[in-house]
N, C-alpha and C positions, 0 to 999 in steps of 0.2 A: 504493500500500500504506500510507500516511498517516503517513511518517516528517518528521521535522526532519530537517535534514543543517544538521551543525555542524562549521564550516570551520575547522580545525587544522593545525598543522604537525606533523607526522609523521613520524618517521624511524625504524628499525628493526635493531635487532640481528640478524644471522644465526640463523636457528632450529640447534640443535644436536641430532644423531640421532644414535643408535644407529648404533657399528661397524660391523654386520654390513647397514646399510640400503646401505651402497657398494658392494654387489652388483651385475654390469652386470644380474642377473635381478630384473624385478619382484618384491617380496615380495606374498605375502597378505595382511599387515598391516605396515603400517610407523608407527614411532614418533618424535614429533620433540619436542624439549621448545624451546620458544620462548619468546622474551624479545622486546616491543617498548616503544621508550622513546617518549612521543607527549606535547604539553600539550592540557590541560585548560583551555580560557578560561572553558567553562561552570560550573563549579562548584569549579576550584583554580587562578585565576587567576594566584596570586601562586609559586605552589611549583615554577614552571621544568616540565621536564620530570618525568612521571611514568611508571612500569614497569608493563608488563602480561604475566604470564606465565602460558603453558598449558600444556597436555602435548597433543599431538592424537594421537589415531591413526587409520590411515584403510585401512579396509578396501575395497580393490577388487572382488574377486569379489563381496562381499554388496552392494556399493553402499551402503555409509554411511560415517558418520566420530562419533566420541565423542570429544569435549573436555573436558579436566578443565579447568576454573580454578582455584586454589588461594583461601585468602585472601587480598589483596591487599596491599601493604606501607602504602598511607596511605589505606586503608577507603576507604566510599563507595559500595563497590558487595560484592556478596554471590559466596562462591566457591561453583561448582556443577557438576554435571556435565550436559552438552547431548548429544544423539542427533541429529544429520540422518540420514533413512531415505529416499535417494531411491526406495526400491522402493515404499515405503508412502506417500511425499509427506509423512511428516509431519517436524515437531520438536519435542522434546519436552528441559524444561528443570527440572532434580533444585536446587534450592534448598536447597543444604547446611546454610545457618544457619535454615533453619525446615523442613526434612527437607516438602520439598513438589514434588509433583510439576507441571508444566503442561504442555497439548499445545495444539500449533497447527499448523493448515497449513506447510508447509515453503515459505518464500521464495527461489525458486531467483534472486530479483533482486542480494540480497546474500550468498548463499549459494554458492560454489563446489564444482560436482560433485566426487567423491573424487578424480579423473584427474587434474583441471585443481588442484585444490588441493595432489595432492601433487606435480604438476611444478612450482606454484608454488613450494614448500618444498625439494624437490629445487635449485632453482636459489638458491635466500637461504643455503640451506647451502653453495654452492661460493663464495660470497664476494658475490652483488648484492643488493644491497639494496632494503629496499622503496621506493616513489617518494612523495612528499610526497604528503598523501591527504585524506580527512574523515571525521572521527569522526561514524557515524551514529549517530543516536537514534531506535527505536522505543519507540512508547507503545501497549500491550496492557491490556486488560481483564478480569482474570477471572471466566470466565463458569460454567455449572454443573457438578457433581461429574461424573467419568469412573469409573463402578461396575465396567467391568470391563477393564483394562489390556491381559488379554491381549489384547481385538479389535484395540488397537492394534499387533499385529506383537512377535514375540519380541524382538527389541534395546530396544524401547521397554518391551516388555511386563517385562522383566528388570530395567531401569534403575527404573521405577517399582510396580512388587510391593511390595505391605503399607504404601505411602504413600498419603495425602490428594491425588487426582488432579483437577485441575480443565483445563476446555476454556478456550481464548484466544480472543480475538478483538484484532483490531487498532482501533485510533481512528484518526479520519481529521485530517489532518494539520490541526494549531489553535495556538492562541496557548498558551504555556508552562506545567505544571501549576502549579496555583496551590501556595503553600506550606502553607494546609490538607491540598489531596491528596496533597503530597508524603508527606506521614507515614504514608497507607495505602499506598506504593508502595514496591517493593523495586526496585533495577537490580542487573542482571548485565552485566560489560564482559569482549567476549570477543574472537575475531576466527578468520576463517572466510574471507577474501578480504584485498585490499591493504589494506584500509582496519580501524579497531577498532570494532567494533558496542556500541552500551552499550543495552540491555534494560531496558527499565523495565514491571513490571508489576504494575497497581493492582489494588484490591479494586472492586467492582464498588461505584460510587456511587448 
């Protein structure tokens, strides 16, 4: 799928849920707000540990999950809100600081199904912690407008209504974007399995 995998030490706060999630009944939707602290050697070498915090929720019955990321505490990357739709295979990523939509094939490589994600969080909330991991990096391309949202499926089709939609494509894994492309390029760092995913997606060169 043409990622970098950039080797970090990684540790992880407990995600923190909702009261009424300690139900022994599965909910319909469950909400967890998370906190994980990880370094940065690629790009805040010096700054020790840095926080990444989201809100997830994860809907079982529909099969998806929607991620809030917030703004971040020492920039660098953009807060946004993400859809994985496993019914429809895609994801799609709401770019808060330029109010823009993008869709892409859904990566079930790095991607954890709703089940298995929230047993994941289920279990970091009773006290285990996540296990030393690697910050991945993908590098996407945006590719041409998406004129009509709803084909994409109602979660996505909701999430991006009356936004600038554009389709992704992935790059195949290469030597480091140069610091000319960096400046057409936005990253989103989010996390959706053990490890922190950081998004980078350029304008099309």
């Amino acid at each position: 799928v043409g990622m970098i995998l950039k080797r970090s030490q990684v540790g992880a706060r407990p995600c923190r849920m909702c009261p009424w999630l300690c139900s022994p009944q599965v909910p319909r939707e469950s909400l967890f707000h998370c906190g994980v602290l990880y370094e940065d050697s690629l790009h805040s070498p010096l700054r020790g540990q840095l926080e990444l915090r989201e809100d997830v929720r994860i809907y079982l019955e529909e099969n998806y999950e929607q991620i809030n990321v917030p703004v971040p505490q020492f920039g660098g990357s953009d807060p946004a809100d993400i859809i994985h739709d496993f019914q429809r295979g895609l994801t799609a990523y709401h770019d808060l600081a330029l109010d823009k939509c993008y869709v892409i094939e859904l990566n079930t490589s790095v991607v954890m199904p709703p089940r298995s994600l929230w047993e994941l969080l289920v279990n970091v909330k009773k006290g285990t912690y996540l296990p030393q991991t690697y910050l991945v990096q993908e590098e996407m391309v945006a590719t041409e407008p998406v004129r009509d949202v709803e084909q994409l499926g109602a979660f996505i089709g909701r999430l991006c209504r009356g936004k600038d939609t554009y389709g992704l494509r992935r790059r195949r894994a290469r030597p480091r974007i140069s610091r000319r492309e960096a400046g057409s390029c936005r990253r989103i760092r989010h996390f959706e399995n053990t490890f922190v995913i950081e998004t980078v997606i350029c304008k099309t060169s």
